[in-house]
N, C-alpha and C positions, 0 to 999 in steps of 0.2 A: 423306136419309131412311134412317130402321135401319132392315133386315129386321125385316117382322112375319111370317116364317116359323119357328117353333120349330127348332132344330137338333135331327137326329138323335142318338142315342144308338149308339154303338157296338156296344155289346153288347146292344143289341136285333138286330142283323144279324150276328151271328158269322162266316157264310161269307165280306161282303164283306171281300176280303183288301188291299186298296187303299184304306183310310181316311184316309190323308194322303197326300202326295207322295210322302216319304222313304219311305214304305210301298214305294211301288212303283218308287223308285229303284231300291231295292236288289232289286227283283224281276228289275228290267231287265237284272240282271246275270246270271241267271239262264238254263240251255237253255229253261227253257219260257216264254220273254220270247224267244229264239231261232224258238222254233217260231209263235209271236203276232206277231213281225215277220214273218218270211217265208210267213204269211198277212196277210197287211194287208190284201189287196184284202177279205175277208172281215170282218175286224177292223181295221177301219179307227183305234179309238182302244183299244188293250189293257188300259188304267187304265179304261175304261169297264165294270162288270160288274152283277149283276142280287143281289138280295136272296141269291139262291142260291150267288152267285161266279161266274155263268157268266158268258163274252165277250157283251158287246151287238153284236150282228149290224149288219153295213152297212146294209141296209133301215132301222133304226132310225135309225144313225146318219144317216142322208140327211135323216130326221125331222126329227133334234133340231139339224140344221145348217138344214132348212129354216125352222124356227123360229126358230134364231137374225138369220139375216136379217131375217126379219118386225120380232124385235126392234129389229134396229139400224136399219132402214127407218121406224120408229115414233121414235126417236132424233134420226135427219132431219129427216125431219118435223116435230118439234117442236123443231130448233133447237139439240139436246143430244148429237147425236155428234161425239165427239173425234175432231182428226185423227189421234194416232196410240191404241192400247190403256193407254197409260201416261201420258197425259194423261188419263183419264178420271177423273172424282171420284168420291168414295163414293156419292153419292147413284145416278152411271149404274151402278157395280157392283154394289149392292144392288139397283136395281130390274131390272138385265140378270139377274140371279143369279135373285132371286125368281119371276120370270118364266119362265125356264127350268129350275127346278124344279118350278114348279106345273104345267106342259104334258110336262113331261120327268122325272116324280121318282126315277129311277136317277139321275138329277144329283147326287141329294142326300144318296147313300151316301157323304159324305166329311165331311173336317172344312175349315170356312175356306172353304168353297166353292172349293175347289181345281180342281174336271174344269171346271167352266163357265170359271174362269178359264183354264184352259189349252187348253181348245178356244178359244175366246175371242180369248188372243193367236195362235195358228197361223192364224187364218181371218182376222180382222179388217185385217191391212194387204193382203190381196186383195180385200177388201168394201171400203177406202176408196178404192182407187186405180183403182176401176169405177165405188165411186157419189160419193163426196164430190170429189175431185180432177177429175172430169169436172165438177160444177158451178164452179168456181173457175175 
């Protein structure tokens, strides 16, 4: 199933500075990716930032992780979670994507759906090897 969610326009959001990956690769190289690591406990995903550019705060982040499980628990549910994140078809990355955009729309300050993808794969083989590999 394609996203029926409109992609963002870039230069509608000037501040965010993280609109692709390689955006923030090379951020990463970076002292103030230096100072963004060694808060982490704070800033848990650093690529994560708000219309403004600012860091998305842990409190949210715990949000948008607790939604993500809801997700994948609904995934279950119905039969459609992959064992691992790269098995997963378009149809589960457009409706995980859209999903967690429309609950979470700082998700959606990027291009390609990149932050949901990469929260996504960091989290997802500790969510299958609790709930999927425990039923097998």
């Amino acid at each position: 199933m394609k996203s029926w969610l409109q992609p963002l326009d870039r230069k509608d959001y000037p501040k965010t500075r993280f609109w692709t990956e390689d955006m923030y690769t090379k951020w990463s190289k970076t002292p103030a990716f230096q100072w963004a690591h060694e808060n982490h406990a704070a800033f848990p995903f650093p690529f994560l930032e708000d219309t403004d550019g600012k860091l998305v705060v842990k409190a949210e982040v715990s949000n948008i992780l607790k939604t993500l499980r809801n997700v994948w628990h609904t995934l279950l549910n119905n039969n459609c979670a992959p064992d691992t994140w790269g098995h997963a078809g378009t149809d589960v990355l457009d409706d995980v994507a859209d999903e967690m955009t429309r609950h979470h729309p700082v998700l959606a300050l990027c291009s390609n759906g990149w932050k949901v993808q990469a929260i996504t794969t960091e989290h997802y083989p500790l969510w299958v090897s609790t709930h999927i590999k425990k039923r097998k």
